[in-house]
C-alpha positions in Angstrom: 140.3 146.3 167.8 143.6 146.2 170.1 146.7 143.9 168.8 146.1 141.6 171.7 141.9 141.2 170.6 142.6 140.4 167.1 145.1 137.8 168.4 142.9 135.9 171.0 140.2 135.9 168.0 142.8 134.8 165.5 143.5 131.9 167.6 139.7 130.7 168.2 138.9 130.9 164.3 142.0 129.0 163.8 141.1 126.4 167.2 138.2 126.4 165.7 139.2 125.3 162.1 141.8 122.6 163.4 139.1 121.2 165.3 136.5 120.6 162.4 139.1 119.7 160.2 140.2 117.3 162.9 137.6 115.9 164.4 134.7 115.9 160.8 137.3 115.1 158.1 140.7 113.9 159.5 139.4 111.9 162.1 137.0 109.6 160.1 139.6 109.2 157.7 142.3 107.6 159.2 140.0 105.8 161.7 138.5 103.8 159.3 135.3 105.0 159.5 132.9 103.5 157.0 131.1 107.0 157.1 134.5 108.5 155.0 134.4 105.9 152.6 130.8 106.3 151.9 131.5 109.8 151.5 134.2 109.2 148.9 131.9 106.6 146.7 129.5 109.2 146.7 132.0 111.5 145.5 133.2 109.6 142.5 136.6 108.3 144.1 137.8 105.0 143.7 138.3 102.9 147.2 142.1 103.3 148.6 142.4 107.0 148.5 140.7 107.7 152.1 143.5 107.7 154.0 145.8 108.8 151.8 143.5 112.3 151.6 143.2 112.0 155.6 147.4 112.1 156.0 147.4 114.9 153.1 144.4 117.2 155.4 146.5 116.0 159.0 149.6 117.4 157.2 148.2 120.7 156.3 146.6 121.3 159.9 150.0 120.5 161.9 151.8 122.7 158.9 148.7 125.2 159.5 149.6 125.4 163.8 152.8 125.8 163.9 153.6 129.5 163.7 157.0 129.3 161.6 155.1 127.6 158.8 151.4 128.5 159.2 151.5 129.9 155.7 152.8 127.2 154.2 150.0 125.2 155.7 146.9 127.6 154.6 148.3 127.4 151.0 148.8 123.9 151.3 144.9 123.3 152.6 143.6 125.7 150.2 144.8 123.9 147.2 143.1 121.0 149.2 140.0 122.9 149.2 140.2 123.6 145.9 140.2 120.0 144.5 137.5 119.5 147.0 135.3 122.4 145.6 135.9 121.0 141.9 134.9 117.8 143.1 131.8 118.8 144.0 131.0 120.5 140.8 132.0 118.0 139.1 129.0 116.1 140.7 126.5 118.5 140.7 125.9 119.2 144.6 124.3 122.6 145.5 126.1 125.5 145.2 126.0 127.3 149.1 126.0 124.4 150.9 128.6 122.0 149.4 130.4 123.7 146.6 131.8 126.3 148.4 132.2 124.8 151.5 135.8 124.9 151.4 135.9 128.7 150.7 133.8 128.7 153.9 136.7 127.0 155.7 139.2 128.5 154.1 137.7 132.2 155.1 138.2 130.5 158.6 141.8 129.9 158.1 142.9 132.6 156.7 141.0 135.1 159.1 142.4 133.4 161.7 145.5 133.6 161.1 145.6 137.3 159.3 144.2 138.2 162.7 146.9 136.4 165.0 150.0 136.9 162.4 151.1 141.0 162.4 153.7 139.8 159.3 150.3 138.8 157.3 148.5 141.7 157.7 151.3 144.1 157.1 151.1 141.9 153.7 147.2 142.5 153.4 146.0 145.5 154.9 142.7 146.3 155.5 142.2 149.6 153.6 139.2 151.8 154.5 137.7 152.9 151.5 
C-alpha cells in the first residue's frame, strides 16, 4: 500500500472513531441525555459522574486529532477503555459484544493513526514473518 493510501485510510478509521466517540458516547453525556445516565445506573455508577466521564472522553478525542499530541490522546483513551472494559466484567455483560468493546475501538484508534503517523510505524513495524 503507497504512503499516501495508508494515510487517507488512517484518517477515515480515525474520522470514523472521533465520530462514534462523539456522536454515541460524548454527545449523550454532556447533553444530558437521560439515555447516558440510564446507561451509568445500569453500570453500577453512582449519579453525578456522567458528565464528568463525557469531558474526560471529549478530552481524549481533541488530544486524539490533533497531530502533535495524537499519542498522548490514544494512551489517554485507552486507559479510558480500560476502566470501561473492567467495568463491564465487573457486571457480568457478555464477553464479544460488551467486554471488549473498547479493544474494538481502541484497534480503530490506533490503526488509524499507525496508518496516518510514519513516526509510529517506524516505532511498530509490521514484520513479515
Amino acid at each position: 500500500m503507497s504512503e499516501k493510501t495508508m494515510v487517507r485510510v488512517g484518517w477515515l478509521l480515525s474520522g470514523l472513531y472521533v465520530l462514534f466517540m462523539l456522536g454515541a458516547s460524548v454527545a449523550p453525556k454532556l447533553l444530558g441525555m437521560e439515555v447516558a445516565d440510564e446507561t451509568m445506573r445500569q453500570l453500577g455508577w453512582p449519579d453525578g459522574y456522567v458528565t464528568m466521564i463525557g469531558l474526560i472522553e471529549l478530552a481524549c478525542v481533541l488530544l486524539y486529532i490533533w497531530p502533535r499530541t495524537s499519542v498522548l490522546g490514544a494512551v489517554l483513551a485507552m486507559g479510558l477503555f480500560g476502566g470501561a472494559m473492567a467495568t463491564q466484567v465487573r457486571i457480568g455483560n457478555p464477553l464479544f459484544s460488551h467486554e471488549l468493546f473498547g479493544l474494538y475501538l481502541g484497534l480503530f484508534m490506533w490503526g488509524g493513526l499507525w496508518l496516518r503517523d510514519p513516526a509510529l510505524r517506524a516505532i511498530f513495524p509490521w514484520r513479515k514473518g
